[in-house]
Structure formats: C-alpha cells, structure tokens
Backbone as CSV, one residue per row, in Angstrom:
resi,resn,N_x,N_y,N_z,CA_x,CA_y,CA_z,C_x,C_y,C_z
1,UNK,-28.724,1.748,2.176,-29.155,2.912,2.906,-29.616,3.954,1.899
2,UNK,-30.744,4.760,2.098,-31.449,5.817,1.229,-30.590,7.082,1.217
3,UNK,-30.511,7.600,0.267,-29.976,8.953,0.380,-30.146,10.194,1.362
4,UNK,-31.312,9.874,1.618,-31.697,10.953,3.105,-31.056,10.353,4.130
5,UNK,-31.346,9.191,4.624,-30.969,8.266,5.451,-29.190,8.750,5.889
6,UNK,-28.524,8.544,4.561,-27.333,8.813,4.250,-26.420,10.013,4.742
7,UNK,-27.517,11.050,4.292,-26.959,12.544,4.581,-26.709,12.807,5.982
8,UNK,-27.637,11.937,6.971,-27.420,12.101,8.469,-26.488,11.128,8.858
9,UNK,-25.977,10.337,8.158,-25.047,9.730,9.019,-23.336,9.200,7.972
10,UNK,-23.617,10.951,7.111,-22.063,10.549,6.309,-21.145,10.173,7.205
11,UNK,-20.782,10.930,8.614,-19.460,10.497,8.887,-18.923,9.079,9.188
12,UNK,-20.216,8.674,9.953,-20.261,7.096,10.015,-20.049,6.208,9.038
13,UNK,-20.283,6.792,7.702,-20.927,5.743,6.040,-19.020,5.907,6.232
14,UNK,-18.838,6.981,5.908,-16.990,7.131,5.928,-15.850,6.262,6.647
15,UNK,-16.793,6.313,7.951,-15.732,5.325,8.873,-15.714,3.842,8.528
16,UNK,-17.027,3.664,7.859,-16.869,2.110,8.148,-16.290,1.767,7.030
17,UNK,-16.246,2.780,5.359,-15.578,2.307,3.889,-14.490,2.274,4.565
18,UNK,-13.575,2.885,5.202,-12.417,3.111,5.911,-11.329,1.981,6.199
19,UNK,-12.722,1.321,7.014,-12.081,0.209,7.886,-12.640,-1.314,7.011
20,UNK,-13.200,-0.636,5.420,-12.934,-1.328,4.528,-14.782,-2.425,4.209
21,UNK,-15.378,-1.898,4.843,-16.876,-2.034,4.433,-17.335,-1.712,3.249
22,UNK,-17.956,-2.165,2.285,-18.617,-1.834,0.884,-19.920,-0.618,1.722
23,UNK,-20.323,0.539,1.793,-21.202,0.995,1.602,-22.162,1.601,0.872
24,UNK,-23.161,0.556,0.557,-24.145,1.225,-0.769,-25.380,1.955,-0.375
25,UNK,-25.464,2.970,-1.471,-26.533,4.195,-0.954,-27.399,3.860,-2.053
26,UNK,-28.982,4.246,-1.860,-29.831,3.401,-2.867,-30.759,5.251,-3.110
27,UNK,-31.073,5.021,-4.328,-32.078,6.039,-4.345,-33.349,5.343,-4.852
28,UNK,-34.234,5.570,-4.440,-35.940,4.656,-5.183,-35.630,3.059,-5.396
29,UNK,-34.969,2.806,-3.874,-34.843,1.372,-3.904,-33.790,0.732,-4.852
30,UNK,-33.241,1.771,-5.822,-32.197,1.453,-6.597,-30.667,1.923,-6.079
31,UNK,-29.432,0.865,-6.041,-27.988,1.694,-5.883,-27.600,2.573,-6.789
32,UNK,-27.024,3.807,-6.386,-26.883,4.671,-6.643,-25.146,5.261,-6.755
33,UNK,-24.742,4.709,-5.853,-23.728,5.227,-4.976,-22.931,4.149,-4.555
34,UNK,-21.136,3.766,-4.318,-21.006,2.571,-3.362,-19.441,3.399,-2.587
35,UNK,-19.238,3.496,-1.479,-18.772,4.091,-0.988,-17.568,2.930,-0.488
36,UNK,-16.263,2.776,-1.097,-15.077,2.355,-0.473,-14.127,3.280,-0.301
37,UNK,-13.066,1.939,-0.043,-11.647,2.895,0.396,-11.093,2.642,-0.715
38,UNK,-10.072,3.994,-1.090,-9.365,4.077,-2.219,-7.911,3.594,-1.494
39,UNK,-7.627,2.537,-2.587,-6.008,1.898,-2.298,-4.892,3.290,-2.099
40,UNK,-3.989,2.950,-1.560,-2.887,3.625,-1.082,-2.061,3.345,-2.686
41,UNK,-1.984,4.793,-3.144,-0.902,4.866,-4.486,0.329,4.461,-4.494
42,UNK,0.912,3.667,-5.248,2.162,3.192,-4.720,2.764,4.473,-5.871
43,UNK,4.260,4.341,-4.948,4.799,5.523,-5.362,6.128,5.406,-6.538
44,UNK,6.298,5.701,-7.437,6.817,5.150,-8.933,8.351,5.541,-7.854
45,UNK,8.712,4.388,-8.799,10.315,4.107,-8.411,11.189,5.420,-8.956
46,UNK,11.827,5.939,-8.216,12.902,6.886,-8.550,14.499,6.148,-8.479
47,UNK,15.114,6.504,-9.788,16.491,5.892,-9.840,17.321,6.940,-9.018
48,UNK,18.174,5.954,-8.061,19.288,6.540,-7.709,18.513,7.316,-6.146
49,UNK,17.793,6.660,-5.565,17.076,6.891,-4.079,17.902,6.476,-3.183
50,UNK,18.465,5.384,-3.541,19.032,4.430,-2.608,21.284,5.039,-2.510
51,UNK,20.902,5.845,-2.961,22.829,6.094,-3.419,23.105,6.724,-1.966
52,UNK,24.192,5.896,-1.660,24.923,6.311,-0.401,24.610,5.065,0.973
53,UNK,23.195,4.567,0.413,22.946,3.681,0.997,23.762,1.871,1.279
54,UNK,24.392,2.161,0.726,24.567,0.368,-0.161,26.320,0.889,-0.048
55,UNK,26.544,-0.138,0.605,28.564,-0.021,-0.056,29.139,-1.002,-0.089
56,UNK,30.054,-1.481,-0.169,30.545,-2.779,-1.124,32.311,-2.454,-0.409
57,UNK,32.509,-3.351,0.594,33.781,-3.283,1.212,35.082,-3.732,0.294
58,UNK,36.209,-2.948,-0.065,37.203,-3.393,-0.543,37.835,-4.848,-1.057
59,UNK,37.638,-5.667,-0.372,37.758,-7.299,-0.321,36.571,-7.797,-0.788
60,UNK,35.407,-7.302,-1.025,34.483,-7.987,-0.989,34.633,-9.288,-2.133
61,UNK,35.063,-9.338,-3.327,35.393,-10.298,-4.108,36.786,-11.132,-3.901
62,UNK,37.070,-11.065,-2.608,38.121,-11.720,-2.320,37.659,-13.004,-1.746
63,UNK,38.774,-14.161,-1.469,38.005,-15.545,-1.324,38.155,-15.728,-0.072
64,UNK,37.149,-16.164,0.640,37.011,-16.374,2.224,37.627,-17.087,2.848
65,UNK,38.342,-16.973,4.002,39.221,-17.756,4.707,38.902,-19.302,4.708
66,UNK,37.805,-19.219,4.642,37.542,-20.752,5.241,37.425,-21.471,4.003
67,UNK,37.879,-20.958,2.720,38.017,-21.883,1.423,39.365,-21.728,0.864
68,UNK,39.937,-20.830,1.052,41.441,-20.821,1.116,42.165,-21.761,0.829
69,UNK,42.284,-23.178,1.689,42.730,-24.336,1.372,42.209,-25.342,-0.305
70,UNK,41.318,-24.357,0.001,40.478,-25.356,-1.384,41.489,-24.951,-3.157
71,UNK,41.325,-23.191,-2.526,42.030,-22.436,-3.943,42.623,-22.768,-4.405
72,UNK,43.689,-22.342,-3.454,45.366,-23.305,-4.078,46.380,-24.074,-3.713
C-alpha cells in the first residue's frame, strides 16, 4: 500500500498488524515501512512474589500410611 493510500486508512493498517497481519507501506513502488504487532514483554522474575503462597504442612516428610508396613 502507498503512503497516501496509507494515511486514509491508518486505523484499519493498525487493526489488521493487530490481529497479526504483516502490513507493508511502499513509497515509489519501494517498501518503506512494515507495520506489525509488538510481542507482549514478558515481565522479569521478581524473587520472593510467591511468599505466603506455598506452605508445606507439618508431616509433610513423614511416611505415608499406606507404606508403613514396608518401613518397619
């Protein structure tokens, strides 16, 4: 699509990089321009997000009933 072409129908050129279309804008028959979607930033790990979340029951390293017989 030409750059004039372009100017009348940015919102459209927008919707469709959006929904993940390559759109290229040409000036003098040459690309110029390529209009995508920018990836979603992943967000750097923070230590200690998860605290309070997670708990670990009293017994938990204790041996399960149903092997009991095996132990001792």
């Amino acid at each position: 699509m030409d750059i004039a072409e372009a100017k009348d129908h940015l919102p459209e050129l927008i919707a469709e990089a959006v929904s993940g279309e390559e759109v290229v804008i040409t000036q003098n028959n040459q690309p110029v321009v390529k209009l995508v979607l920018v990836p979603q930033v992943k967000r750097r790990r923070q230590a200690g997000s998860a605290k309070g979340l997670v708990t670990i029951s009293d017994d938990f390293d204790e041996p399960l009933e149903d092997f009991r017989e095996y132990i001792t």
